[in-house]
LOTILO-384274 format. One record per residue (C-alpha): residue number from 1; residue in three letters; x, y, z. Coordinates in nm, 4 decimals, decimal comma, padded with zeros to 6 digits. Each point is the difference from the previous one (the first is absolute). Layout:
residues N
+-----+---------+----------+----------+----------+
| num | residuo |       px |       py |       pz |
+-----+---------+----------+----------+----------+
| NUM |     ALA |        X |        Y |        Z |
...
+-----+---------+----------+----------+----------+
//
This chain:
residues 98
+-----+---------+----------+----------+----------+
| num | residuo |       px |       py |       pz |
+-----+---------+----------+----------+----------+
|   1 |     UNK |  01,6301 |  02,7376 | -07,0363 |
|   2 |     UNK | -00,2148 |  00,1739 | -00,2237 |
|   3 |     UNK | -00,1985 |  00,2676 |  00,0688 |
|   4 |     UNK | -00,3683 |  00,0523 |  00,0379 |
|   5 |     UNK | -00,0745 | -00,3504 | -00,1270 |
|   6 |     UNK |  00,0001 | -00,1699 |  00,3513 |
|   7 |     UNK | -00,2887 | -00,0130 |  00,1843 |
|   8 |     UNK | -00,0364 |  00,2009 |  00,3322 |
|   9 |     UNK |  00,1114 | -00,2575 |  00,3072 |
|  10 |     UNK | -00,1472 |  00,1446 |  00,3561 |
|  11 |     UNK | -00,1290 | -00,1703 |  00,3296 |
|  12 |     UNK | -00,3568 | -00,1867 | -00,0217 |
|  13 |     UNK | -00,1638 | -00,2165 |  00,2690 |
|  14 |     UNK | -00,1228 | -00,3536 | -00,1044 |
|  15 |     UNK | -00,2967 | -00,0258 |  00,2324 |
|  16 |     UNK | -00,1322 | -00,3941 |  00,0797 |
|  17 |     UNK | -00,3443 |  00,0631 |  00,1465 |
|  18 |     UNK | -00,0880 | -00,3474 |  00,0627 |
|  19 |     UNK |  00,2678 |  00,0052 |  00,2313 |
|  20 |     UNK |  00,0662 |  00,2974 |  00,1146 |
|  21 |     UNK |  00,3222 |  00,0716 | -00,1223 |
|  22 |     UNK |  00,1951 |  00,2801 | -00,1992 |
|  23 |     UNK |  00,3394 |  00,0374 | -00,1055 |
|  24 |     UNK |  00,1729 |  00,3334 | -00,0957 |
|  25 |     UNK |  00,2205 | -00,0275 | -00,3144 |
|  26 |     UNK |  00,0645 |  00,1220 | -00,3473 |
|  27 |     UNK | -00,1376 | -00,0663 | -00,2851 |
|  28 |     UNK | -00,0377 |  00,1701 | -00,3792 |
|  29 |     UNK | -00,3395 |  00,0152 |  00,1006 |
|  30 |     UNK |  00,0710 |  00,3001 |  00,1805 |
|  31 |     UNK | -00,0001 |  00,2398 | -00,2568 |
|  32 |     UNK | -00,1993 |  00,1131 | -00,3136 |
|  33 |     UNK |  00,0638 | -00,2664 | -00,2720 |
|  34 |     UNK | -00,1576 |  00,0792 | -00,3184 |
|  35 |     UNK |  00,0545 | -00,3590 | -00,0794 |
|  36 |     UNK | -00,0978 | -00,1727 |  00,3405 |
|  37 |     UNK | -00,2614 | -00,0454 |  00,2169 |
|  38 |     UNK |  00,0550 |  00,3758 |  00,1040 |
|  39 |     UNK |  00,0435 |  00,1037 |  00,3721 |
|  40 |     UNK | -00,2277 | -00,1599 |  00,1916 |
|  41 |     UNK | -00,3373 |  00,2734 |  00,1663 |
|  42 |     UNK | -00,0050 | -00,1156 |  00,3674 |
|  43 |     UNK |  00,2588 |  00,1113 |  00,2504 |
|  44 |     UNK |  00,1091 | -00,1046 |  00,3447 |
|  45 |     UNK |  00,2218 |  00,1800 |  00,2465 |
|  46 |     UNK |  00,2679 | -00,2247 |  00,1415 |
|  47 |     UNK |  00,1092 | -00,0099 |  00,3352 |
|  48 |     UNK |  00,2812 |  00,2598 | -00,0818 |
|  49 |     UNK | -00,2470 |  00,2159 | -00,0669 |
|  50 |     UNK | -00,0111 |  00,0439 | -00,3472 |
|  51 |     UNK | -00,2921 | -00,0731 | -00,2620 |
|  52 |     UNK |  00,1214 | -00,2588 | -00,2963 |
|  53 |     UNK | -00,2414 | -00,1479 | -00,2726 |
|  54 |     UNK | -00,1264 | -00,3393 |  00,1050 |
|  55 |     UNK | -00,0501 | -00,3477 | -00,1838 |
|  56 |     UNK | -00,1981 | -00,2330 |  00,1416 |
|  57 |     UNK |  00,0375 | -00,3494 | -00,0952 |
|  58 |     UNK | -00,1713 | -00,3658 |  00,0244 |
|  59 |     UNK |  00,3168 | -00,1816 |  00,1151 |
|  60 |     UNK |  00,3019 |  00,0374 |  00,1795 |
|  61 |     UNK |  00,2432 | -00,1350 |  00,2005 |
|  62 |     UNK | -00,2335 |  00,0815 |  00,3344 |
|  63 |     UNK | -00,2865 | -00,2287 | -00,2209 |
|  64 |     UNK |  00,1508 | -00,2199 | -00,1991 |
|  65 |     UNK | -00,0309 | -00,3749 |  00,1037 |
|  66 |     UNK |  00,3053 | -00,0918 | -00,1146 |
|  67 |     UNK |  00,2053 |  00,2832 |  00,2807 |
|  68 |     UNK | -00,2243 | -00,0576 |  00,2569 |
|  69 |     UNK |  00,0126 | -00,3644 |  00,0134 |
|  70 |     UNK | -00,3705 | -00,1011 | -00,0782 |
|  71 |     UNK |  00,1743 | -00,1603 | -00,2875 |
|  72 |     UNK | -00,1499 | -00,3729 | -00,0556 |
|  73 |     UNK |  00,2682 | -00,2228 | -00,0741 |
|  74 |     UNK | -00,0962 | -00,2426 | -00,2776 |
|  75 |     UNK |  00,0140 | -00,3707 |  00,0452 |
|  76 |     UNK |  00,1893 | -00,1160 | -00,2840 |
|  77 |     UNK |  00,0454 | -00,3500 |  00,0974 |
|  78 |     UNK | -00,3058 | -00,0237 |  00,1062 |
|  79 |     UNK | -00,0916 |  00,1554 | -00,3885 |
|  80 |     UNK |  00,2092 | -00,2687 | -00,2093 |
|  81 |     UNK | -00,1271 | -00,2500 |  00,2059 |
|  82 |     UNK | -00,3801 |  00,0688 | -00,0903 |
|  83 |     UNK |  00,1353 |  00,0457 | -00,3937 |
|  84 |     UNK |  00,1663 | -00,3460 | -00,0052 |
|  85 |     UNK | -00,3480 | -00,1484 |  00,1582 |
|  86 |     UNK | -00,2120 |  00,1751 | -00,3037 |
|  87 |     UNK |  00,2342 | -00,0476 | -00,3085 |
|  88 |     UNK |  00,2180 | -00,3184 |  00,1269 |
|  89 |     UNK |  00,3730 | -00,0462 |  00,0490 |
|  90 |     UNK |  00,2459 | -00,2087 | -00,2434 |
|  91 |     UNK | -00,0493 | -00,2710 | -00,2673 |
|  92 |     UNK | -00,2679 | -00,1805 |  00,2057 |
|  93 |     UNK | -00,2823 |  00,3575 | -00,0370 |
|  94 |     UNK |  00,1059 |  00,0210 | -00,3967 |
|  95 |     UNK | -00,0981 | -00,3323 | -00,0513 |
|  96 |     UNK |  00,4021 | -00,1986 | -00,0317 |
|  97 |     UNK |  00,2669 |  00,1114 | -00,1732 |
|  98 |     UNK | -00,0281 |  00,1121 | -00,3393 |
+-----+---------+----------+----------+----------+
//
């Protein structure tokens, strides 16, 4: 690898508030990117005691319908069935055969 054209890779926590859930990890958000975001101002200290720049976020696995089964499922029968009453099936809705 080259050097000095990498950006710095360090632990961050991704912080969910609306669930109450963080996640320790790494990230190039860690560091001082002159091209980035930059390092991120608040801090947290982790349960192994040390402080690591935190991220909080909207969504994540903790909120996210789709992982935490509130996912609707979609009728699709239920779907073609209403198109074919509105727009017709066939020869017989486009007025015989052409």
């Amino acid at each position: 690898m080259k050097k000095s054209i990498h950006p710095t890779y360090g632990p961050v926590v991704f912080r969910d508030n609306s669930a109450g859930f963080s996640f320790l990890t790494r990230s190039t958000l860690a560091g001082e990117n002159h091209s980035g975001p930059g390092r991120p101002k608040n801090t947290i200290e982790w349960s192994d005691g040390n402080t690591y720049p935190v991220i909080d976020v909207d969504i994540s696995s903790a909120s996210h319908p789709f992982w935490t089964g509130a996912a609707r499922v979609v009728d699709t029968a239920g779907r073609v069935e209403k198109f074919n009453r509105r727009y017709g099936t066939g020869a017989a809705a486009s007025g015989g055969a052409r």
